[in-house]
N, C-alpha and C positions, 0 to 999 in steps of 0.2 A: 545296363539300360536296355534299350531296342537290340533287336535281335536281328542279319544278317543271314540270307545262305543263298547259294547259286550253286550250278549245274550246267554243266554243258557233257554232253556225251552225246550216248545211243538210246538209252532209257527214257522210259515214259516220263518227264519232267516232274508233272505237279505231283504224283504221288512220293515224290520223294523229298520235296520241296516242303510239303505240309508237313512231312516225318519232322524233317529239322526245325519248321518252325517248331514242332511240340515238344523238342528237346530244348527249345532252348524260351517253352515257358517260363520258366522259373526265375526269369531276368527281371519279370516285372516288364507290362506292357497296358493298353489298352484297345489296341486294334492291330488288323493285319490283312496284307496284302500279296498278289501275286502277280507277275506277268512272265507267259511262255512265250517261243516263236520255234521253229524249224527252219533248216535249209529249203523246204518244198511247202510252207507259209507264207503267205503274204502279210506282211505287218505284225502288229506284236498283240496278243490278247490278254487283257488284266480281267483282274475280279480284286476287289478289296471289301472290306468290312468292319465296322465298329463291335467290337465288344471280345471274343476268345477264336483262337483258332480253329476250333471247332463250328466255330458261325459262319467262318470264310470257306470251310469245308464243307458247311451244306449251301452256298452259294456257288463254289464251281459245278457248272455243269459238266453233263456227263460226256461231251465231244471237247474238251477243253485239250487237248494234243500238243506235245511240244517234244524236244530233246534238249531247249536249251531254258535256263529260266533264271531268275528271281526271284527274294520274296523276304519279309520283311514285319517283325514284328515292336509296331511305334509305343513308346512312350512318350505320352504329350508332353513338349514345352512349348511349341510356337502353334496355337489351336488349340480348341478344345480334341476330344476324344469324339470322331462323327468317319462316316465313309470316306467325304470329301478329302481330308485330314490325314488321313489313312494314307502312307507308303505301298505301293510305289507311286513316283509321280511322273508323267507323261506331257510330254508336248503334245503344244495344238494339231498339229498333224500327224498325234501318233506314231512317230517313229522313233523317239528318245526317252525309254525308261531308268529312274534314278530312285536306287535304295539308299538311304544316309543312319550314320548313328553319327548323333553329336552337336554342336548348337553353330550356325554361321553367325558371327558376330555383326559382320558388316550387311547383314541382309537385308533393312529396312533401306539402307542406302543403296543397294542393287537394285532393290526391287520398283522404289520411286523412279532410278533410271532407266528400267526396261519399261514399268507401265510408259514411259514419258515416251518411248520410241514402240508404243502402239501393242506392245505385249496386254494381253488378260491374262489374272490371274486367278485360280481356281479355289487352292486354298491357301488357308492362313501360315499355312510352315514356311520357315527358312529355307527347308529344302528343295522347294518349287524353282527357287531363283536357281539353283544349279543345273537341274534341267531346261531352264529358258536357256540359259549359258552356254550350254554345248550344245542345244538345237539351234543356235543363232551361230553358231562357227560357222565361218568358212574353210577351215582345213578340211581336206583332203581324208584324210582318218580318223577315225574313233580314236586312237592315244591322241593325237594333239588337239582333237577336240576337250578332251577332258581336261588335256596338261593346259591348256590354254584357262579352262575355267578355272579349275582348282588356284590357280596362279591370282586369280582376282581376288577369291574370296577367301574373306579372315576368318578363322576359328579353330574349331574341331571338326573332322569328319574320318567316318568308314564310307567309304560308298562304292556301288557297282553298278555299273552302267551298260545299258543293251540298249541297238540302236538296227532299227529294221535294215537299213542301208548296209551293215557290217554284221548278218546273224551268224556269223558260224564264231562268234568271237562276246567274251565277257570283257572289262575292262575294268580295273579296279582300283583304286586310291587309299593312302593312310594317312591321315596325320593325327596324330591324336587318339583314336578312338580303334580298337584293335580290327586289323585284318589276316585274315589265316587261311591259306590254299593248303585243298588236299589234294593229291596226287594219285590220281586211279591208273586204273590200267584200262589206256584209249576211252579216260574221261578224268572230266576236273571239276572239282568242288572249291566253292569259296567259303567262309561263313564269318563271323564275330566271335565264333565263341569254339573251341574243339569238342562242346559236346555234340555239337550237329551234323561231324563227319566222322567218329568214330566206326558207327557201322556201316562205317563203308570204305573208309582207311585210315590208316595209320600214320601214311608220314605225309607230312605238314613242311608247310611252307610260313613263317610270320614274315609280314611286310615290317618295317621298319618305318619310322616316320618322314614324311617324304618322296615316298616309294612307291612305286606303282606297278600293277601287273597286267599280262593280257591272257587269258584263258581259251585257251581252241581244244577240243577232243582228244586233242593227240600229245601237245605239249604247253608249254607257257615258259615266259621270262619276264626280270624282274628287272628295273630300270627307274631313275629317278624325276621327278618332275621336272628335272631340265634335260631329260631324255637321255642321261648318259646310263650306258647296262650295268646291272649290278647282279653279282652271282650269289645265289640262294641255291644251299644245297639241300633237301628235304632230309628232316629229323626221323625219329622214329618216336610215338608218344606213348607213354605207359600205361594209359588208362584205355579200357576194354566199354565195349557198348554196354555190357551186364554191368561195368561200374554204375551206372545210371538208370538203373532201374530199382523200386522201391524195396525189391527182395523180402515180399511178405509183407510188408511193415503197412500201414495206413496211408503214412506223409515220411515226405521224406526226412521233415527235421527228426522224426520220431527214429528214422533207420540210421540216420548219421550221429547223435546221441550215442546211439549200442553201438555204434561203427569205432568208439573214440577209444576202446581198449589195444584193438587190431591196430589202430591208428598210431598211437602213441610209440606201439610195438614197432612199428615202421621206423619211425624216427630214429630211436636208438637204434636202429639194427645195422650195424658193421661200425659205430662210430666211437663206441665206449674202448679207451685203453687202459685195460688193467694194469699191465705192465708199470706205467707210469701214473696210474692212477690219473687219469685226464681223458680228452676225447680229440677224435679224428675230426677236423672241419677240414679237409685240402682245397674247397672251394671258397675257402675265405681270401685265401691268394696272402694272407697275408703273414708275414715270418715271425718269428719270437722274439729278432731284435725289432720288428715294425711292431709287434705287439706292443712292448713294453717301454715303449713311447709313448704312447696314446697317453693323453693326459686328461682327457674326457670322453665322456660317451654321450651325443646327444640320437634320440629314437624319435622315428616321422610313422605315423600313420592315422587313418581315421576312423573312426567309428569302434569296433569291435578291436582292430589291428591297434588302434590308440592303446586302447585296455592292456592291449597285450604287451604292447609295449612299456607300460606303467609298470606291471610287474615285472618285466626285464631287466628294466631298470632298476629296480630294487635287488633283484637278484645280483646286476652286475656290481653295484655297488657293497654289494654284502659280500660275495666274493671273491671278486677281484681288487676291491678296495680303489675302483675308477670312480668319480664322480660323476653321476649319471641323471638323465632325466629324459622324460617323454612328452612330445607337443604333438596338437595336431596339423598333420601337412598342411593343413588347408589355412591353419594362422602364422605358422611358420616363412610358407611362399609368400607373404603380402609383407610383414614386416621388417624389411630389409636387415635381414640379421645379421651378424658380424661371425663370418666364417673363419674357425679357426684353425691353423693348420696342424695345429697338434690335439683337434677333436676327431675320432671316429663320427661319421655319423651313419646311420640302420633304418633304411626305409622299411616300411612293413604294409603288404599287402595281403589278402589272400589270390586275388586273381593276377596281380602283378600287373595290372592294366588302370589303376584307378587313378584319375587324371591327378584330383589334388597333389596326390605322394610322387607321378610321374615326372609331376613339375616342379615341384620340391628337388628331386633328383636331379633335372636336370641344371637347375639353377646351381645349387651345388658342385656340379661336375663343373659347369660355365666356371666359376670362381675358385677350382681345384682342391675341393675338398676330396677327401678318399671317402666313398659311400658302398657300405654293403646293401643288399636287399637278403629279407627274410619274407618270401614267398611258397608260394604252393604251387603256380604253373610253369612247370620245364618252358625258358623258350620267351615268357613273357616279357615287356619291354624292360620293366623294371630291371627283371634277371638282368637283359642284355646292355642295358645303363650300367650298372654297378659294376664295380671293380672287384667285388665279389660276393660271396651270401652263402644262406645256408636256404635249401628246399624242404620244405618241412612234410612232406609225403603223407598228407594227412586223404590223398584221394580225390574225387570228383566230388563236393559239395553245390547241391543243386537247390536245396531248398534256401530263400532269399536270406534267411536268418542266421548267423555263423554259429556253428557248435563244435565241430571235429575240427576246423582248422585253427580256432580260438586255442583251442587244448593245446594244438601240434604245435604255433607260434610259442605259446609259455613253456614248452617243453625243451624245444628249439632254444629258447632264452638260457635256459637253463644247460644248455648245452655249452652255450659260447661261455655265459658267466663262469662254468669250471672250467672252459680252455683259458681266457682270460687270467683266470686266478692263480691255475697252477703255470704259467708262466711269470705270475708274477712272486705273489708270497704265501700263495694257500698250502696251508702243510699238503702231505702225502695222506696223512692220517683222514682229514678232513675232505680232500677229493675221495677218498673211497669213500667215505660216509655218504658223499652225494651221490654218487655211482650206486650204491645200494642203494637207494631213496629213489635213483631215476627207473631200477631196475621190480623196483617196487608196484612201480606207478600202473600198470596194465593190470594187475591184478588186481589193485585196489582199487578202481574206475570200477571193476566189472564187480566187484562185491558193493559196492556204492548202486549200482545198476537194480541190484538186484531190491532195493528199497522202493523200486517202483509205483509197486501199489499205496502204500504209504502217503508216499508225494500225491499219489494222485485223489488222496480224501481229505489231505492239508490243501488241496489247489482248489477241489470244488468249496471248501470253506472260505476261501480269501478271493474267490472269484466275486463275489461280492462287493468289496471294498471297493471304491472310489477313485482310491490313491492312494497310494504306498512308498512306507521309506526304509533305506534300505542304507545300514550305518557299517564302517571296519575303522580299522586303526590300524594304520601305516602296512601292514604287508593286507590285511582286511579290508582297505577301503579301494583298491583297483577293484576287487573282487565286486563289491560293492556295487560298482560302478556297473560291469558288464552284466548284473544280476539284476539291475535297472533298467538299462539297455533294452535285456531280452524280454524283459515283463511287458519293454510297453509295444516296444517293435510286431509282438507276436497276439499281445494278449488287446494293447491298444488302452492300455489302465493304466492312469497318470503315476509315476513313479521319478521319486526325485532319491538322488544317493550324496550320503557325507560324510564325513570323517567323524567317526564317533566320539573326538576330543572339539570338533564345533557344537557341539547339544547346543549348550552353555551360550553359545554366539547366536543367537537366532533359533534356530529349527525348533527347540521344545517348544516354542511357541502355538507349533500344529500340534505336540499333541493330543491326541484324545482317543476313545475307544475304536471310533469309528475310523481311526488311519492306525493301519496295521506295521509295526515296523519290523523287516527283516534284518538281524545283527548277526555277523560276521565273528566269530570267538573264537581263535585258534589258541590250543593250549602252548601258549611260548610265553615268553617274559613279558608281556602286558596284558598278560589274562584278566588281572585282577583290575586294571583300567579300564579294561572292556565289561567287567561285570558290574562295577561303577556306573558306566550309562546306562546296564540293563535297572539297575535300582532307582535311575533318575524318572527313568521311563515309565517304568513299575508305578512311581512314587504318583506319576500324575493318571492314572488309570490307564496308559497304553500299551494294548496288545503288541507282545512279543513272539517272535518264532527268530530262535536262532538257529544257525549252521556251525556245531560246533564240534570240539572230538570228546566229550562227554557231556552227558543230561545238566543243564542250566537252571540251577532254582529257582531263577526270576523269570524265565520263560514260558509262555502259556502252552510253546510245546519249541521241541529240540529236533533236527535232526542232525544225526550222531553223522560223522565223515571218520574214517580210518585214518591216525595218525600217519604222518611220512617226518621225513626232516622238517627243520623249523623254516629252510629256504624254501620247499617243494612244496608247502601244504597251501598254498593259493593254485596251485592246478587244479587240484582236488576241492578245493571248497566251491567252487564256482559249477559244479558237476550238477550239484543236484538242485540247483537252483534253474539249470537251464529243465530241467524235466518237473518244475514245479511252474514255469511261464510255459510249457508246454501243454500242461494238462490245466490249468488258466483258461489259457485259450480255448482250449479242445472243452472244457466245458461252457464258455460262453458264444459256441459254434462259428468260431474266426475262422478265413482263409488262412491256413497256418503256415504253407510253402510258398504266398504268394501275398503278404500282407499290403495289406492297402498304401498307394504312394510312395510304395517301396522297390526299388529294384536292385538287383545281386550285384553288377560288376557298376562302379559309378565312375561312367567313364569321359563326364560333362562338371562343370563345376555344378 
């Protein structure tokens, strides 16, 4: 969602302030704001603006001086998209600036009772009332001004707070909505996201929820909303500032696509055991006799992470022979479900910060289920919820759209499915089949890659279409699903996905020439069901394009994917689909790293 970063040192503030705003475009926003001050300043000086980062930065003027700052890039929910609207937000007397990610629930009812005791308010956000709230303290300090607010009001937030009266000091808040200090030398960084302080450090500091920090030049500590200290000892993060950068490429989804060979490489690497034909998880925490207990496997995540989870679940059930299945967090947390104590259950995130699955998590942990997480971000809440997981080292993913950590997560699935298995009943024989098949997988991505052009004279032909459907059958239809996903997320073209044994229920009813359907055929033991609905489809004049491991008769055109194992061939099918919604796009000139009403880390219901 919004984007987050601050500063305090010696250095010129806004220019470094705008840097991180620009790294951390890719979250999805629609305006942005700043405010500096110094020790030898008087008061605090903002500039905000409606529309890109680039607009706020031909609005700071050229005397704009600081060493300490904020600055904040909004995605509307409470307001439209206007200056007004625009983080940061200031008191009537300019002296208390407040950045926020996240939504106050109780803010209509704050905000009636500060208008009623004589407050104006300026704009329509939630976040307004939090700055009334700590400029209306009468503590003594910036922390118990804050701790005092935060204490009233219900919801989500990140926030950082600068207060003319306290400038040599930041002040910072979590619940909910990610907070990260970087740790310079004689200066400190805060931000939402660690792409914003990578080029400039390394090791990080995550708030916890609850938590609160105070930033000065020289040092900071970390302490909880009822003021007792809490010890945070900085990490060290693996990702480099060149992680984030396009490396040639146009867009970034276009670099993180080719990235998904390297990617996958990652994953495997130090975790495959020949010896025993199995693999290395040690961060699953969990033992052979806790293994083989588990008597289910239920999987949490949304959007893409859901996807990925669908095929995990088919994996683990294939072979580990656990009964498994995948919802998403977000229907999961409302339903008061019935936790069982002899189910595993496997949050999935890519950023590890996405509130649905967080609360999902924590719900879970409340009522003592054991819960892994399968994330991408060292460090993230998620991570540090779970009892244990697997990190899927799929890299810094910046464009809004998943591609390289979709891959990493199904590969990762397939990781656990063979430790699963071979502690359970999977022969010897059959774990090295999958070890070849996992060991396969980078080479065939990158020969799949190489189809490029291809894809991209099939995409300007279906760039046309309307609306598109997109059918598999049982390991084909997750596939299915995320190849729907990406068409419309990117391309913006109505796209519905089904289970190619529903035709028959409903769907043939759309078809006709004019809705194109894309099928899913993997050469295994329901091939010939699958080519079944390509003939029902055929029968009623509807354009076909399948994704298959050989040329389809009934198809007005194929593309061919590299066989793998019968369990592994849904990582691969979904490959070239995402570089067929990418050049979609690219020929009907979409925001492709920044799709409309879309933002990368969703960290608000």
């Amino acid at each position: 969602m919004c984007g987050i970063v601050g500063y305090i040192g010696k250095r010129d503030v806004a220019p470094l302030l705008l840097e991180g705003l620009q790294r951390l475009e890719y979250r999805g926003y629609d305006s942005a704001g700043i405010v500096v001050t110094s020790p030898k300043t008087a008061g605090l000086k903002m500039v905000k603006a409606k529309g890109r980062v680039r607009d706020l930065e031909a609005k700071v003027p050229a005397r704009f001086k600081g060493t300490t700052g904020i600055a904040h890039t909004r995605w509307a929910t409470h307001g439209a998209p206007s200056d007004v609207n625009a983080h940061p937000h200031m008191s009537a007397d300019n002296k208390v600036a407040v950045v926020h990610n996240g939504i106050i629930d109780n803010a209509s009812e704050l905000r009636k009772k500060l208008e009623a005791d004589g407050v104006e308010f300026l704009s329509e956000t939630d976040t307004e009332v939090l700055t009334h709230l700590i400029a209306r303290s009468q503590a003594t300090t910036l922390e118990e001004k804050v701790r005092q607010a935060v204490r009233i009001v219900e919801g989500t937030y990140g926030i950082a707070v600068m207060h003319a009266d306290f400038n040599d000091r930041i002040v910072v808040a979590r619940n909910g909505s990610p907070v990260v200090l970087g740790i310079g030398e004689k200066e400190m960084f805060v931000a939402s996201d660690i792409a914003a302080l990578v080029a400039h450090t390394r090791q990080i500091v995550t708030l916890d929820d609850g938590e609160m920090a105070t930033l000065k030049a020289d040092d900071f500590r970390t302490y909880t909303t009822e003021g007792t200290r809490t010890t945070a000892e900085p990490t060290t993060v693996e990702w480099e500032a060149a992680s984030y950068d396009m490396g040639g490429h146009d867009t970034y989804m276009h670099k993180e696509i080719h990235e998904q060979a390297d990617a996958v490489d990652r994953v495997l690497r130090g975790r495959i055991d020949d010896r025993f034909s199995t693999v290395r998880l040690g961060g699953l925490n969990l033992d052979a006799r806790e293994a083989r207990q588990i008597r289910r496997v239920k999987i949490l995540g949304c959007g893409t992470s859901y996807h990925a989870g669908m095929i995990g679940a088919q994996m683990i059930e294939e072979l580990a022979r656990i009964p498994a299945d995948a919802e998403p967090a977000s229907e999961f947390r409302y339903r008061n479900a019935v936790v069982d104590p002899d189910t595993l259950y496997i949050a999935v995130s890519q950023s590890g910060e996405t509130y649905d699955v967080l609360a999902a998590v924590q719900e879970l942990k409340r009522k003592g289920a054991r819960v892994l997480g399968v994330v991408n971000v060292v460090g993230s809440a998620i991570a540090r919820e779970a009892d244990g997981g697997i990190y899927v080292h799929a890299g810094p993913e910046v464009c809004v759209v998943s591609t390289k950590c979709f891959t990493n997560t199904t590969v990762a699935f397939a990781l656990l499915a063979l430790h699963l298995g071979r502690t359970r009943d999977l022969s010897v024989r059959d774990g090295k089949r999958i070890i070849e098949g996992l060991r396969r997988l980078p080479a065939q991505i990158s020969e799949m890659l190489e189809q490029e052009e291809e894809i991209k004279k099939l995409a300007q032909e279906y760039a046309e279409a309307r609306s598109m459907l997109f059918i598999g059958r049982v390991r084909g239809y997750p596939v299915a699903r995320e190849a729907s996903l990406k068409l419309k997320e990117v391309s913006y073209i109505h796209a519905e996905a089904y289970p190619a044994s529903e035709l028959k229920h409903g769907p043939l009813a759309l078809i006709e020439p004019a809705l194109p359907t894309v099928a899913i055929v993997p050469d295994d033991d329901l091939l010939e069901k699958n080519r079944a609905a390509l003939e029902e489809i055929k029968a009623r004049s509807g354009r076909i394009l399948a994704v298959a491991h050989r040329e389809q008769e009934k198809a007005d055109q194929t593309i061919v994917v590299p066989k793998n194992e019968d369990e592994l061939d849904p990582i691969l099918m979904g490959i070239p689909l995402q570089l067929l919604a990418y050049h979609t796009a690219l020929a009907l000139g979409r925001d492709i790293d920044k799709p409309r009403n879309l933002a990368k880390s969703v960290t608000v219901e």
